[in-house]
N, C-alpha and C positions, 0 to 999 in steps of 0.2 A: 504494500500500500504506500501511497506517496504523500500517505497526511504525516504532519511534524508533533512529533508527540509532547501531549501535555504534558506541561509542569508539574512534577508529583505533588510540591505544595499545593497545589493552585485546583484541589477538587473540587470547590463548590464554586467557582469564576459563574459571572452572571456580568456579558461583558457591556447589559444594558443599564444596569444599575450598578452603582461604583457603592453602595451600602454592601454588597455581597461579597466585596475586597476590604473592606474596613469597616466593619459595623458599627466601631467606636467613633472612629470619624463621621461617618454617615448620624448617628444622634448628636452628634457637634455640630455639625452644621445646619442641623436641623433646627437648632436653638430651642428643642421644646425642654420650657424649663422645670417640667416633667424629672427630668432625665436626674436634676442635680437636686431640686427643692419641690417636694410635692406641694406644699404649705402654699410656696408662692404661685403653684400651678392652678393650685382651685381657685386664689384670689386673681389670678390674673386672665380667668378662664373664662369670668363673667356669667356663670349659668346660674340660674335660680335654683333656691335646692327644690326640687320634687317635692308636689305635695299629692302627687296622683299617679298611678300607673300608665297614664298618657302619658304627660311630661316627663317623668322618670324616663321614658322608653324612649321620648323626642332628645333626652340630651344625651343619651344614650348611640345611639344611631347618628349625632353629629358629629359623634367622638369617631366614630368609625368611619363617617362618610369624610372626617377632616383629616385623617388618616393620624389621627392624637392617639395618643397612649391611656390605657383606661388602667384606672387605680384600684387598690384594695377600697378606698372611702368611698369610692365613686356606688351609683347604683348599676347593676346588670343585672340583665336576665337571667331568669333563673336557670336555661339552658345552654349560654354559654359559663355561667360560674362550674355546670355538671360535665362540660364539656373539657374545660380548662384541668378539673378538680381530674377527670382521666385522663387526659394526656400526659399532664404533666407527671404525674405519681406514677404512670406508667414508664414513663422515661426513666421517673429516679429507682423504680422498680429494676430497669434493664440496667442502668449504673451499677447497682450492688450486684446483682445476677452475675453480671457480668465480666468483676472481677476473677470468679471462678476458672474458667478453664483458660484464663491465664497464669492466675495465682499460680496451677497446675504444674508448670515450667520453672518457676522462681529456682527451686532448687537442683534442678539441672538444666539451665541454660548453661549453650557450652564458652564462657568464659565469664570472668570477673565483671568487665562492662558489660555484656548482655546483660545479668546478672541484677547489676545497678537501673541498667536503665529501665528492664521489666519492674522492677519493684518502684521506681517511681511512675510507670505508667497505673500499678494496678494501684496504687495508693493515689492518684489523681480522678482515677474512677467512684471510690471513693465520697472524694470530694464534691465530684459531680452530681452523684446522687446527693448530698449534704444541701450544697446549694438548689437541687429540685425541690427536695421535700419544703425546704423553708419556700421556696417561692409556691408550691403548692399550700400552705399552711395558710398563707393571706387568703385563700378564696375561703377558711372560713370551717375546714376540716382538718384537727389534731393528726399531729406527726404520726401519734401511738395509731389512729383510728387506720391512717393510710399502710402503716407498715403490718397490722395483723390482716387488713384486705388482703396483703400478698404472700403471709405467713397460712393464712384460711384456702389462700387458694382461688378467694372471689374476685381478684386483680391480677389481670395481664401483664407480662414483661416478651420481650423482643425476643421470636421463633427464635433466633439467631444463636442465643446463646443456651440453644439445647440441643446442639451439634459437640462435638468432642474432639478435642485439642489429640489428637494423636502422635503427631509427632513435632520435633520443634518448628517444621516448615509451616505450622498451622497457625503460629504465632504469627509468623510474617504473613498469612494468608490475612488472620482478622486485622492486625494492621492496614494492609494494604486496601483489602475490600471492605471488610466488615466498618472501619473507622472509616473508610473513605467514602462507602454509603451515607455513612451518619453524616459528616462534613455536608455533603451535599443536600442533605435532607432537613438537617439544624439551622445553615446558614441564613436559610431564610428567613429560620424564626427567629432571629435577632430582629428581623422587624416585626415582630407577632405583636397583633394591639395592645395583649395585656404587658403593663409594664414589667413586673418583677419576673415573670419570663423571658421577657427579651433580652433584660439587663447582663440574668444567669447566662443566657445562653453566647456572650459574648466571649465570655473567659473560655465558658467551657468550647466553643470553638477551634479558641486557637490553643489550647490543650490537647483538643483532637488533633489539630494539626500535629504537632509534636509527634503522636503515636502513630497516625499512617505513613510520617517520612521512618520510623522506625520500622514500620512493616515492608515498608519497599528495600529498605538495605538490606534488612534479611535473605526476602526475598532475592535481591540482586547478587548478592552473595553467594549464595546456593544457585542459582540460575548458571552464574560463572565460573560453578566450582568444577567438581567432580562429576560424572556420569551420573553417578546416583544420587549425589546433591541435588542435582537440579532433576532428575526423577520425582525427588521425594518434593521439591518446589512444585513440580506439575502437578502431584497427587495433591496436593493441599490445595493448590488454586480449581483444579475438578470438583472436590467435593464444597470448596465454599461459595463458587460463585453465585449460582442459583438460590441457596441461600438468604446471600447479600442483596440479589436484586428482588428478592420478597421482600426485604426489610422496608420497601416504601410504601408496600400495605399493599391491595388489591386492585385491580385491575380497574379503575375511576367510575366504570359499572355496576362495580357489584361493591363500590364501597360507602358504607352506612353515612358517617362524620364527613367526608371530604368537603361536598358542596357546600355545605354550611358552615363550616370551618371557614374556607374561603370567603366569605359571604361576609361574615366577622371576622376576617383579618387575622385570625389565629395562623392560618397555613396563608402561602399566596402560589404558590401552583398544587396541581394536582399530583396525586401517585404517581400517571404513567408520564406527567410531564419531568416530574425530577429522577424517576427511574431512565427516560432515554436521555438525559443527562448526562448522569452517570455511567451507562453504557456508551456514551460518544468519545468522554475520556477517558476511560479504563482500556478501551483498542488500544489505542497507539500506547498504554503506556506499557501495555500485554508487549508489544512488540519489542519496543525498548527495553523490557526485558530478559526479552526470547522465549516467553512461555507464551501458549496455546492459551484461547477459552474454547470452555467444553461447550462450542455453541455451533451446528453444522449449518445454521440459517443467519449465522453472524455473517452482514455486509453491507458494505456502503452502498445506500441509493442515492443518488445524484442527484432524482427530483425534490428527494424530502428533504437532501442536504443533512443528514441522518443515518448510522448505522442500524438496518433493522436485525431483529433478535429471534428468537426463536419463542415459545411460548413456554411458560414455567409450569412447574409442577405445582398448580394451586391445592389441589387433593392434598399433597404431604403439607403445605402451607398450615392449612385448616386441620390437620389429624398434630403437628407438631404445638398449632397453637393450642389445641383443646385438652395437650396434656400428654400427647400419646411421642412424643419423639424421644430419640434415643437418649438423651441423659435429664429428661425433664425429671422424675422422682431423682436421683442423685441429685437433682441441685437446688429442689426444696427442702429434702432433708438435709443437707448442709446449712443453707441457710434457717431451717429452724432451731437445728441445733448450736449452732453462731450464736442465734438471738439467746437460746435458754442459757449456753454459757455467759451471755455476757450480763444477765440482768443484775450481777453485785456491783458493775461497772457504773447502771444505769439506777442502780438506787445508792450507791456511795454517791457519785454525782448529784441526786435531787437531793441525799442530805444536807452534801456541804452549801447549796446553796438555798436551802432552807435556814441553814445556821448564818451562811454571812446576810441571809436578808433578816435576820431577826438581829443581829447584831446592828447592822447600818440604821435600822429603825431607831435600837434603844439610844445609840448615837446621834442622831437628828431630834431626838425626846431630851437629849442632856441626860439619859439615865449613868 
């Protein structure tokens, strides 16, 4: 092929909006002062407070039609607060999840820096999930309430991470696809109407970044190694790709949330728009690599100016989502048993800050 392969950082580029290359900069020059003082945002925002579900829903829907940022104080619908309260918790759901079958690796990655730099990817995931939950918390549902949803089983987390790290080449597989799916899929939501998601998903961005240029060295590594290095490189990117490209959710058809999501500003393209995407620049960077995708209907049409793809396995999408894929029980009972171990963590913690809030009070009293 004689396209110039993308730039491995550069997986979410949106070369029509420059917010998709710098989301921090893109709310800087937006000036909404949103961004920095919410206080001065409702005073400078001029809307009556609501005293009706008319007007509530009028200054509502100007927030969205002025392309503004909607706040925890603000009023919303009751179906986008239930919409927000699943995405997002399901995101920080796939954060924690998804430490796992990298964790897997920590202690035999093969050298010292691998070593290092997995343990500060999985501890960044981590943090991801930290900052979801807290931005999911302002719509108004407890951290505890969101985390036993996904301890009970009643809360979705990403098909993706109930596939199995089998060998170290798998590492660089989720790097390269799995994070670079997300890239493309998240960048967006840095401009998502509600504020304390967009804000989150700015850091947690260019975090990602960090971890797919980690998956690509791997990978490039083992592609230029050995015979069987880069065997075991093709094995990993065959079984993750398909995967990766369900990670955008379903076919814009047959998907429940999308159009309304978009509608309110939470998503701004659809599944199968950010999926061929992400399929335009993973080719050439397939190439660049010198590894194959497992795709015999992968090719460039000229009219659509687009590589078309083959059709995925939605069946396994929906039997993996519903519980049935290969390491889904190993990675709820991990994490339930995480959580039971850590609960002296989680009441030494409420203690001591039980004791210094009673102490700051008798302080403030002169006792």
């Amino acid at each position: 092929m004689t396209h110039t392969p993308t730039a491995v950082g550069a997986l979410a580029p949106d070369p029509s909006n420059a917010a998709q290359h710098d989301p921090a900069q893109h709310d800087a020059e937006r000036h909404d002062p949103v961004q920095h003082d919410p206080a001065q945002h409702d005073a400078e925002r001029h809307d009556p407070a609501p005293h009706d579900a008319a007007s509530a829903h009028g200054a509502f829907d100007r927030l969205i039609a002025e392309d503004s940022r909607v706040e925890p104080r603000d009023w919303m619908p009751d179906g986008y607060r239930r919409t927000l309260t699943r995405q997002i918790s399901q995101h920080a759901h796939s954060e924690i999840i998804g430490m796992q079958p990298e964790a897997n690796w920590i202690t035999r990655a093969p050298s010292l820096r691998r070593k290092a730099i997995l343990i500060a990817k999985v501890q960044d995931e981590a943090g991801h999930g930290l900052y979801l939950y807290s931005a999911a918390e302002t719509l108004g549902t407890p951290r505890d309430t969101l985390v036993q949803q996904l301890l009970d089983g009643t809360a979705k987390y990403s098909s993706i991470f109930n596939y199995p790290t089998l060998t170290w080449a798998d590492v660089g597989a989720i790097g390269w696809l799995v994070d670079g799916a997300a890239i493309a899929n998240q960048v967006p939501l840095c401009r998502c109407s509600y504020g304390p998601y967009a804000r989150a998903m700015v850091r947690v961005c260019k975090e990602e970044s960090f971890h797919q240029r980690q998956g690509w060295e791997i990978l490039h590594a083992l592609s230029h190694g050995t015979p069987d290095q880069k065997e075991m490189a093709q094995d990993a990117v065959n079984r993750y790709y398909g995967p990766s490209l369900q990670m955008f959710g379903p076919p814009d058809g047959e998907s429940t949330h999308s159009r309304q999501s978009m509608d309110w500003k939470i998503k701004r393209f659809s599944n199968d728009e950010l999926r061929q995407r992400f399929v335009d620049m993973i080719v050439p960077q397939a190439e660049a690599l010198g590894l194959t995708l497992p795709d015999p209907d992968l090719a460039w049409n000229e009219a659509r100016g687009h590589y078309d793809y083959g059709e995925l396995d939605w069946a396994e999408f929906t039997s993996v989502l519903r519980g049935h894929g290969p390491c889904n029980a190993q990675r709820m009972e991990r994490r339930r048993t995480a959580h039971a171990d850590g609960a002296w963590v989680r009441d030494a913690a409420a203690a001591y800050a039980a004791r210094t809030s009673d102490q700051r009070d008798a302080s403030m009293k002169g006792v």
